[in-house]
DRENFIKE-225677 format. One record per residue: residue number from 1; residue in one letter; z, y, x of N, C-alpha, C, CB in turn. Coordinates in steps of 0.2 Angstrom, whole numbers, plus 5000, padded with zeros to 4 digits. Glycine has a CB too. Layout:
N
    i  aa   n.w   n.v   n.u  ca.w  ca.v  ca.u   c.w   c.v   c.u  cb.w  cb.v  cb.u
  NUM   A     Z     Y     X     Z     Y     X     Z     Y     X     Z     Y     X
...
This chain:
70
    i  aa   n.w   n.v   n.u  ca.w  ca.v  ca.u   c.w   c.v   c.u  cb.w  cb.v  cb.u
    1   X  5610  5012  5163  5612  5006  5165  5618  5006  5170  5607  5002  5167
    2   X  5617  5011  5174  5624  5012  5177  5630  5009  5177  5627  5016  5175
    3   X  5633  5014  5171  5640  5011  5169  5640  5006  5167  5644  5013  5166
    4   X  5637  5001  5162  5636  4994  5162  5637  4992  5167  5632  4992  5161
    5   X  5633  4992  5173  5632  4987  5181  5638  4986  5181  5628  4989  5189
    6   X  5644  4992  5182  5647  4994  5185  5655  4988  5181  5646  5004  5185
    7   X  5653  4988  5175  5659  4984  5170  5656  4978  5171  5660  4986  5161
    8   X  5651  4975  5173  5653  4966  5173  5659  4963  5173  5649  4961  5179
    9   X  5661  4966  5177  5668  4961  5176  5673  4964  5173  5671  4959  5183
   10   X  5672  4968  5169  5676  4969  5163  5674  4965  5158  5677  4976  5162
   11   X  5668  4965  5157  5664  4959  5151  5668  4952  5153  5653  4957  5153
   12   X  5667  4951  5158  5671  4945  5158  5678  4942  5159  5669  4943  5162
   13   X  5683  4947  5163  5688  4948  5161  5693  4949  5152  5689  4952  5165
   14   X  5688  4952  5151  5690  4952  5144  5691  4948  5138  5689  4955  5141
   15   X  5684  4944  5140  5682  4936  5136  5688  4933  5140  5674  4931  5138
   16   X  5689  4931  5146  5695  4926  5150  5701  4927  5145  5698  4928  5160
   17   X  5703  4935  5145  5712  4937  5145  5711  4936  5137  5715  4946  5147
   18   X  5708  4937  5131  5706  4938  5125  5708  4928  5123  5696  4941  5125
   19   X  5705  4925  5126  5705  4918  5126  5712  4915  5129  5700  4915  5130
   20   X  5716  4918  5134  5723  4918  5137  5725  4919  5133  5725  4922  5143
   21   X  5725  4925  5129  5731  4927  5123  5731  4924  5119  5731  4934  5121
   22   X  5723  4918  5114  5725  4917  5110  5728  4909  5111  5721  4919  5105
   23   X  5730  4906  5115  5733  4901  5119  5738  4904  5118  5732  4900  5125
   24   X  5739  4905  5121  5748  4910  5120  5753  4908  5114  5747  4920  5118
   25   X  5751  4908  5110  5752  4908  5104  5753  4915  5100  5757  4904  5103
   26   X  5748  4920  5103  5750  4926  5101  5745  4927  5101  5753  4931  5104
   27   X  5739  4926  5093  5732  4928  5092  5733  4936  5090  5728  4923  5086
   28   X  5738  4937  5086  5739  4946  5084  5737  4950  5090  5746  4948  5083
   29   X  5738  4948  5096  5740  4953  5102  5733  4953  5104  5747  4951  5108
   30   X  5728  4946  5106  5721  4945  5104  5719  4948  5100  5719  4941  5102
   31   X  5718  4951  5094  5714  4953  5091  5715  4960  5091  5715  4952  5085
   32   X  5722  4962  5090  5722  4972  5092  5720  4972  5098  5731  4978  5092
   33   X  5720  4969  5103  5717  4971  5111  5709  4970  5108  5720  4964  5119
   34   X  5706  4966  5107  5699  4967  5104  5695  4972  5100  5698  4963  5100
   35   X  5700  4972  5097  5699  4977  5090  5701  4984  5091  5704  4974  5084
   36   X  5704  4986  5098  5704  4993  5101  5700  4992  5106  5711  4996  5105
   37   X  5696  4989  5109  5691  4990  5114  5684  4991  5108  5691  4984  5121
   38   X  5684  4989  5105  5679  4990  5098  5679  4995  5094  5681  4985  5091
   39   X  5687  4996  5092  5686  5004  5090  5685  5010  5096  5694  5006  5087
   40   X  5687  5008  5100  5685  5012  5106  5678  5014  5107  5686  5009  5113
   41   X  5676  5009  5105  5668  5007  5107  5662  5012  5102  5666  4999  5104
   42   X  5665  5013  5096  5662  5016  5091  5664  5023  5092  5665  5012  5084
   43   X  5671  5024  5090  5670  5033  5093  5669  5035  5101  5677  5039  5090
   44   X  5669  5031  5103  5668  5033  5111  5662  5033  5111  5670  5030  5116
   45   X  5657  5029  5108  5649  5031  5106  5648  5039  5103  5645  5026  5101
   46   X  5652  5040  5099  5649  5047  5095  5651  5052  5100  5654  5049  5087
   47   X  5658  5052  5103  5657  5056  5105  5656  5058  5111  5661  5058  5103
   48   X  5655  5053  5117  5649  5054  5122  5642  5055  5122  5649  5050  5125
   49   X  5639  5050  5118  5632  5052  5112  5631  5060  5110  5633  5048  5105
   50   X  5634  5060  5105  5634  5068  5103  5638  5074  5103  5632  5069  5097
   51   X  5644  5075  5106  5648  5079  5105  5647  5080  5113  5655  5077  5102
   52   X  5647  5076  5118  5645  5078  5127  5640  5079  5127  5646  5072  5133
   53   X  5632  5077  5122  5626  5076  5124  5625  5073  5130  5623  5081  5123
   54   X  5627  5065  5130  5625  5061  5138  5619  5057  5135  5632  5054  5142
   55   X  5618  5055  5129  5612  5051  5127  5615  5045  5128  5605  5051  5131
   56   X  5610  5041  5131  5612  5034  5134  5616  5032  5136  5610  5033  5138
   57   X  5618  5037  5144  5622  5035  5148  5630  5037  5143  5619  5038  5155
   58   X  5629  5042  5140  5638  5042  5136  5636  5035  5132  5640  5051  5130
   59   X  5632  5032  5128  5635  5026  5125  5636  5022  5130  5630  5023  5120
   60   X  5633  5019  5137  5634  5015  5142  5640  5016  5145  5629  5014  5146
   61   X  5642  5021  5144  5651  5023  5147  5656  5020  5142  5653  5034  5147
   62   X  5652  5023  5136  5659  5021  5133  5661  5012  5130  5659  5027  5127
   63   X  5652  5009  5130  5654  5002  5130  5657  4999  5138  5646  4999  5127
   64   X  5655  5002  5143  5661  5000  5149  5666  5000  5148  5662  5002  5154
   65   X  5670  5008  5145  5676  5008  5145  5681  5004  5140  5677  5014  5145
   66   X  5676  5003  5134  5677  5000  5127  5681  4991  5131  5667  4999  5120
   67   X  5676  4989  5136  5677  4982  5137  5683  4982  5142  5670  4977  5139
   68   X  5684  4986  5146  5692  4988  5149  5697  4988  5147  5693  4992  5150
   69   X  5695  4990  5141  5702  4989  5135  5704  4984  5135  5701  4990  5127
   70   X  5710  4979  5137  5713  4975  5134  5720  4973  5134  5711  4973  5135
């Protein structure tokens, strides 16, 4: 749980900016910014998960760093 605590406010900054951008009139730039902190999300689970062996704590890294992305 760590690195989770540690990203709240990236959870939330990314919902705010995600919603800013598609205002904008630039939903494209919304979605690839989504859609890299997502892809992020997925192999940055594999390979903190099982290539670092962290368990947990590599999937809880890499969904903090996943919502950073934007």
């Amino acid at each position: 749980m760590r690195p989770i605590k540690l990203a709240i406010p990236f959870f939330l900054f990314n919902q705010m900016m995600a919603a800013y951008l598609r205002n904008d009139k630039n939903p494209a730039l919304a979605t690839g910014a989504v859609l890299a902190g997502g892809i992020f999300n997925i192999f940055g689970d594999y390979f903190f998960v099982f290539v670092c062996d962290m368990g947990a704590y590599g999937a809880g890294l890499a969904t903090a760093i996943g919502s950073a992305i934007l």
